[in-house]
Backbone as CSV, one residue per row, in Angstrom:
resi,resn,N_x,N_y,N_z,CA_x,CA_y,CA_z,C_x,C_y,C_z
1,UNK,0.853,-1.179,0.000,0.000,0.000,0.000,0.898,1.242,0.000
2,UNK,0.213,2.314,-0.244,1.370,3.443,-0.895,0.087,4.779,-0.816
3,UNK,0.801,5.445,-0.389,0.278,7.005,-0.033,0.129,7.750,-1.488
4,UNK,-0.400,8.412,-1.684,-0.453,9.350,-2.401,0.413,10.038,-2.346
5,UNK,1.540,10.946,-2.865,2.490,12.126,-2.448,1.523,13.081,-3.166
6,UNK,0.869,12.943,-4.019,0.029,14.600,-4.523,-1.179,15.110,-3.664
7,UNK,-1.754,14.155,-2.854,-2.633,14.374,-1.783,-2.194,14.921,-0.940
8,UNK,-1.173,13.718,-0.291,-0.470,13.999,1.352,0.372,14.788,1.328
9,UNK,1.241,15.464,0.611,2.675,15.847,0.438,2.836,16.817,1.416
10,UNK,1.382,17.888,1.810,1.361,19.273,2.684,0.801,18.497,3.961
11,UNK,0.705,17.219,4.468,0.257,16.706,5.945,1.455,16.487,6.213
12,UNK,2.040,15.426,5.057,3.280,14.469,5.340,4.210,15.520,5.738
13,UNK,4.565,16.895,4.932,5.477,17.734,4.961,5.314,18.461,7.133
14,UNK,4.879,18.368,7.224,3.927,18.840,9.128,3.889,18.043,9.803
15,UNK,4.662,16.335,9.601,4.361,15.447,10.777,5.487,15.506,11.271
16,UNK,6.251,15.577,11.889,7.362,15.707,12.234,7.960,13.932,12.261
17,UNK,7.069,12.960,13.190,7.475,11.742,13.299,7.602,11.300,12.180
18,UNK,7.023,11.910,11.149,7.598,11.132,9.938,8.492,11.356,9.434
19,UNK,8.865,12.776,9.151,10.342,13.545,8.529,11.396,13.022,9.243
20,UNK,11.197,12.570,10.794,12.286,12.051,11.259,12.670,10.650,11.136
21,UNK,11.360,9.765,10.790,11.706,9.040,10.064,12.306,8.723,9.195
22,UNK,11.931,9.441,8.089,12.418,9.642,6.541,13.823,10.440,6.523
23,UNK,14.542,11.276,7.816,15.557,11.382,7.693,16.716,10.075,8.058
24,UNK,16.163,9.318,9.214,16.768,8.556,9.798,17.139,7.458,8.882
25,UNK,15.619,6.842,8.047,16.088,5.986,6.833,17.400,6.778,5.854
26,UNK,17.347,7.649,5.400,17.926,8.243,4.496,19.619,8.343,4.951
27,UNK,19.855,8.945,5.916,21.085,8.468,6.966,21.679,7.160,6.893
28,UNK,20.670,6.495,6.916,21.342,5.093,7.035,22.139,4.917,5.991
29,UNK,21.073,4.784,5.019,20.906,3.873,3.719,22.530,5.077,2.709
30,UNK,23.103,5.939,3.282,23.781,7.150,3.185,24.929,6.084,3.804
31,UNK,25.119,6.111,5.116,26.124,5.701,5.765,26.457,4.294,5.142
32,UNK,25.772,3.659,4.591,25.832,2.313,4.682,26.629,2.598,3.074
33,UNK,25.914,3.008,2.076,26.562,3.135,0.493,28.117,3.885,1.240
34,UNK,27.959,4.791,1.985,29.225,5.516,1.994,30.735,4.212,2.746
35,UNK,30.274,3.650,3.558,31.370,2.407,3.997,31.420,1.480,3.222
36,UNK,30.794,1.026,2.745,30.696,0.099,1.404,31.790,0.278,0.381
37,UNK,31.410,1.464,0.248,32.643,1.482,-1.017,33.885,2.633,-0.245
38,UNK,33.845,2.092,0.857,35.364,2.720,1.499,36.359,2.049,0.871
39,UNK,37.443,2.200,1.433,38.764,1.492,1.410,38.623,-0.206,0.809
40,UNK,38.043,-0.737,1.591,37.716,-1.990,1.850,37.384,-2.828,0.407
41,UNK,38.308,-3.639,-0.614,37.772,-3.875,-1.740,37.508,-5.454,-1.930
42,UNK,37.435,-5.891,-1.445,36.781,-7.353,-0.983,36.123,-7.787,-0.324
43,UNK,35.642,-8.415,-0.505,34.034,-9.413,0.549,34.577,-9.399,2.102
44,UNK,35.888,-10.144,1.819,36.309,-10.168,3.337,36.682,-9.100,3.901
45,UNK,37.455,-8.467,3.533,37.689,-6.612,4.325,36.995,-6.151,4.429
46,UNK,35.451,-6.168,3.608,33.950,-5.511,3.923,33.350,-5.690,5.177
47,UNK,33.585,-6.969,5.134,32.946,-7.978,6.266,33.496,-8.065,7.766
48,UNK,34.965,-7.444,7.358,35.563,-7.267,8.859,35.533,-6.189,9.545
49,UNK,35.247,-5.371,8.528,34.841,-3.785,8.914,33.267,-4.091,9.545
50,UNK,32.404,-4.841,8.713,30.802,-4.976,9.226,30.951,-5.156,10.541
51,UNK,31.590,-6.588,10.958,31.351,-7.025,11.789,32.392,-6.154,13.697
52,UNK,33.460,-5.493,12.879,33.672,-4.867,14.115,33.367,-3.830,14.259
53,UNK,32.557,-2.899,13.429,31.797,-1.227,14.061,30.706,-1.382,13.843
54,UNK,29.588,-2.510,13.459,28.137,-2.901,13.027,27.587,-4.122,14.421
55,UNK,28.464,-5.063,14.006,28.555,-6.422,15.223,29.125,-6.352,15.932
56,UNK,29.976,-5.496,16.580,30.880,-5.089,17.490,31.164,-6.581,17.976
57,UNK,31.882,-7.513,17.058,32.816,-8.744,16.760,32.288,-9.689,16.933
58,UNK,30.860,-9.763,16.905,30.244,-11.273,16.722,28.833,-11.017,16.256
59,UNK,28.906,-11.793,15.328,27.836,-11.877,14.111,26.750,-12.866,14.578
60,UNK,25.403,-12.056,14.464,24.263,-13.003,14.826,23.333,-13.214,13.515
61,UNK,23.520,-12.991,12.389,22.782,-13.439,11.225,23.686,-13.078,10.378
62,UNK,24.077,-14.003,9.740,24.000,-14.137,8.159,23.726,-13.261,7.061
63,UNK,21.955,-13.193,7.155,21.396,-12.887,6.344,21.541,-11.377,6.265
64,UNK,21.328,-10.791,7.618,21.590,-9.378,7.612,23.003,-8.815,7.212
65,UNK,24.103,-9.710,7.781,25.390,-9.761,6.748,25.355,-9.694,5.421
66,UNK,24.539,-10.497,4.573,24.618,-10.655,3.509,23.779,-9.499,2.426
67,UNK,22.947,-8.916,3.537,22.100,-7.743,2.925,23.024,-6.650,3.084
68,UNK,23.943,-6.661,4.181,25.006,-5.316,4.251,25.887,-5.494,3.388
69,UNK,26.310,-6.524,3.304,27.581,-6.619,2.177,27.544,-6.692,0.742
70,UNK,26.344,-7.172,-0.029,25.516,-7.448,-1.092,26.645,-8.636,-1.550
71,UNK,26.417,-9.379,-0.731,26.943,-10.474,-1.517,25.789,-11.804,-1.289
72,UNK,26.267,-13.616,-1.781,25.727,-14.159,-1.692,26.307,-14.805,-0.067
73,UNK,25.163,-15.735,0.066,25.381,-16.346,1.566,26.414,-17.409,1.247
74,UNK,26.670,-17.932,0.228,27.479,-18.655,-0.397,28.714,-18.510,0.013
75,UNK,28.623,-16.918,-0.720,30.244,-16.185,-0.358,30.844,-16.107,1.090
76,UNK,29.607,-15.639,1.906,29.829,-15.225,2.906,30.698,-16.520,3.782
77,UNK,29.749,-17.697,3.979,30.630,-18.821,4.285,31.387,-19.258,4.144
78,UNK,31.531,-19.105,2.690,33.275,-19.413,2.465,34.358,-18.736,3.103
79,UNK,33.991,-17.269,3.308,34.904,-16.328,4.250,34.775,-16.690,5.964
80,UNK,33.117,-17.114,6.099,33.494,-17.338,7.393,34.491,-18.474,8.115
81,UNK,34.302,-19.457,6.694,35.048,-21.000,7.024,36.724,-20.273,7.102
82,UNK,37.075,-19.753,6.067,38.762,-19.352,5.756,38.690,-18.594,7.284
83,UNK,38.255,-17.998,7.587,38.876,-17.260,9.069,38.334,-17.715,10.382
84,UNK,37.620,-19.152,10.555,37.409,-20.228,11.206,38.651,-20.656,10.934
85,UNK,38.689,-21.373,10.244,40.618,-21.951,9.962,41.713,-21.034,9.959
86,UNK,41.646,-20.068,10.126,42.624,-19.638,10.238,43.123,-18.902,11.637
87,UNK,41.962,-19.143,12.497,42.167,-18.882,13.940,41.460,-18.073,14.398
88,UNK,40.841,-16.838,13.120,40.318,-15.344,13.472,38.969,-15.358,13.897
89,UNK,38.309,-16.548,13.808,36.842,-16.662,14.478,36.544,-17.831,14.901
90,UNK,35.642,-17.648,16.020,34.832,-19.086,16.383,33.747,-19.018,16.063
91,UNK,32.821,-20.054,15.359,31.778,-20.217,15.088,31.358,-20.913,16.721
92,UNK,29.975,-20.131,17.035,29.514,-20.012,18.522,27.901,-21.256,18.268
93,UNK,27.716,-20.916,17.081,26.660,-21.911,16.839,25.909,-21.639,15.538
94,UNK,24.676,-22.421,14.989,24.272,-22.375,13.694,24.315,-20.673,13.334
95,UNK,24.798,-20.105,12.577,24.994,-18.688,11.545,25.433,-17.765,13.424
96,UNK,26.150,-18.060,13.871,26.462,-17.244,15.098,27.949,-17.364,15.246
97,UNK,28.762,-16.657,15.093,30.544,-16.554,15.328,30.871,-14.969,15.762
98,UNK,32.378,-15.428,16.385,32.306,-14.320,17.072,34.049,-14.123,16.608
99,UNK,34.725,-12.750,16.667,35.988,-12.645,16.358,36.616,-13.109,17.701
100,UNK,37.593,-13.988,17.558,38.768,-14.544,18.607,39.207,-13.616,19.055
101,UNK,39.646,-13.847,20.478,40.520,-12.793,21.240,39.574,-12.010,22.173
């Protein structure tokens, strides 16, 4: 369902809870394109950045990983397995790991 903007545009423009809404989405979805294409040019450097200023070092979904990073869940496991083996994480339980140390 979907509002009108040629109706509502002079209510919507006066609600305040909504503008702050619509700023707060907009922020995000801002911050999120803007770290994305930081520094970071691989799945895994994306992902280590996600998970230590997003997950503050332990990851509780997957999926929401996989919506931040735009990759597949595919991918994602394969990175989580390489840094399972390689010491830098423990997997804590089904799609739940946390950075070592």
């Amino acid at each position: 369902m979907a509002l009108s903007l040629k109706d509502n545009k002079e209510k919507l423009n006066q609600d305040i809870k909504f503008l702050h809404t619509l700023l707060n989405s907009i922020a995000s979805k801002l911050k999120q394109s803007s770290t994305n294409q930081f520094v970071y040019q691989s799945i895994e450097e994306r992902f280590l950045y996600y998970l230590k200023y997003y997950c503050y070092g332990s990851l509780k979904s997957i999926e929401e990983a996989t919506n931040y990073l735009h990759c597949s869940r595919r991918q994602l496991q394969r990175i989580l397995k390489k840094l399972c083996d390689e010491g830098k994480m423990i997997k804590e339980g089904k799609g739940k790991y946390k950075i070592k140390g």
